[in-house]
Every structure is written in structure tokens, then in C-alpha cells.
ZADO-300013 format. One record per residue (C-alpha): residue number from 1; residue in one letter; z, y, x. Coordinates in steps of 0.1 Angstrom, whole numbers. Layout:
NUM  A  Z  Y  X .
...
% end
This chain:
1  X  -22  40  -251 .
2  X  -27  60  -218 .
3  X  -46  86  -228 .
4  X  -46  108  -195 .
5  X  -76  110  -175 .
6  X  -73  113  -137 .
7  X  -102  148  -128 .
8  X  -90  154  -94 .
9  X  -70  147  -60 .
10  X  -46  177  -41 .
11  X  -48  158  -10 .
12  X  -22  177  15 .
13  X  -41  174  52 .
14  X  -23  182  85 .
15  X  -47  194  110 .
16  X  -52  223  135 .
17  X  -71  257  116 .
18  X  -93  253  86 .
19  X  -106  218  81 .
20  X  -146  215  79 .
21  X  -146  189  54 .
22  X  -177  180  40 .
23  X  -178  195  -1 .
24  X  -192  164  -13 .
25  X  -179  130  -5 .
26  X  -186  103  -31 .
27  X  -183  117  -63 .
28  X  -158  140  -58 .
29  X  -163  178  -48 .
30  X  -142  200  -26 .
31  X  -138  230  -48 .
32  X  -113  250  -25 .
33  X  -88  249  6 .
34  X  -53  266  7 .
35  X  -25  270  23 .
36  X  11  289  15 .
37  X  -4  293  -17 .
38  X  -36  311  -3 .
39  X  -71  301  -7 .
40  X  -85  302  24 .
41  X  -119  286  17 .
42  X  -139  295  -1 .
43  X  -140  329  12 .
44  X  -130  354  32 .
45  X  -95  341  54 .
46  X  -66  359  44 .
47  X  -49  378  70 .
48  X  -17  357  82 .
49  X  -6  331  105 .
50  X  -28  301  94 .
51  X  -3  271  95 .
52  X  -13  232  101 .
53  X  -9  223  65 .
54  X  -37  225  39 .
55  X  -39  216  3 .
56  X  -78  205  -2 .
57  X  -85  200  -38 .
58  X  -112  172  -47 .
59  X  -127  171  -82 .
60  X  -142  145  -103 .
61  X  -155  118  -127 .
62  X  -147  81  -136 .
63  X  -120  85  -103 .
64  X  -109  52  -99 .
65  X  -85  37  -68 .
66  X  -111  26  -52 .
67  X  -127  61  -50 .
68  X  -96  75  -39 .
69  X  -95  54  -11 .
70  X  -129  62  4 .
71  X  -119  95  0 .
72  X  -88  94  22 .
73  X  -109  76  50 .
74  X  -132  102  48 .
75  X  -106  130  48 .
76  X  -89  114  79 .
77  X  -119  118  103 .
78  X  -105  158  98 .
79  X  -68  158  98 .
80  X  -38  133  91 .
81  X  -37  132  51 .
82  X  4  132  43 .
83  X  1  135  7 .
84  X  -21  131  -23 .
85  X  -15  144  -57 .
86  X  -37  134  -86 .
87  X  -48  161  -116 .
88  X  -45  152  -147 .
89  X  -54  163  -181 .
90  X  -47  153  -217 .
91  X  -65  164  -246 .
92  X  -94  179  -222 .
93  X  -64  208  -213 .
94  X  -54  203  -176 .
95  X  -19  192  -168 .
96  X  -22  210  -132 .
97  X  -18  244  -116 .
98  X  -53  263  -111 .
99  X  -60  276  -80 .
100  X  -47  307  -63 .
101  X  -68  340  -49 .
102  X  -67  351  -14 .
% end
């Protein structure tokens, strides 16, 4: 029995300075923006060169495929998604790296 549940999307967006995507989109939420291991939104921008590559970090509930995809159209209005990377947890403990402080 698969007994993982699917709470969230790291999708990796190319795109020039911070993306202004919108924090709700379906029902997934943004909950933050990094890059180079930075959070750079919420919040104040860290000081640094701000690169082309963000990791924008959806969560969720009952994510299914289909969800995903409207996602990934929605995302692509902002930037040129090259990667997505689903969160997982077992056990209601998270199977995913938490987010890093600016």
C-alpha cells in the first residue's frame, strides 16, 4: 500500500528578478521564494546578486496530476518552469527539507 501523501510542489522557475506569482492558485499556496538557498520572499531581499533561478514552493491538499498541471500553466505566465519536485510525507512527518532564512 502507498501510504505517502503528496502536500506540496518545489517548482524550480527561470525568470528575470523575483517572480510576482500570485500566493494562491487553485488550492495550492505559495508559502515562500528562494534562491541559492535564500528566502527571498517573503521578506526582506537578502543582499547578493539575485540569479534567474527560483525555487517557489506550493503547498497543499488532495494534490492530484491534474492540479499540478493547472499549476504549471499558471506558473508559466511568470517564468519558464524547468523543474518540479513533489513533497512528500509519511506518517504526517515530512519527507522534505523546510525552508531556509534570509
Amino acid at each position: 500500500m502507498f501510504d505517502y501523501k503528496c502536500v506540496g510542489l518545489d517548482v524550480f522557475l527561470i525568470c528575470q528578478g523575483i517572480p510576482k506569482l500570485p500566493e494562491r492558485v487553485g488550492q495550492f499556496k505559495l508559502e515562500m521564494i528562494s534562491q541559492r538557498g535564500m528566502r527571498v520572499w517573503p521578506g526582506p531581499v537578502p543582499e547578493g546578486v539575485i540569479v534567474d533561478w527560483f525555487r517557489c514552493r506550493f503547498m497543499g491538499e488532495g494534490i492530484t496530476e491534474e492540479s499540478i498541471a493547472a499549476l504549471l500553466v499558471e506558473v508559466t505566465r511568470f517564468g519558464h518552469w524547468e523543474k518540479v519536485q513533489k513533497l512528500w510525507q509519511k506518517d504526517g512527518q515530512n519527507l522534505f527539507s523546510g525552508a531556509y532564512e534570509s
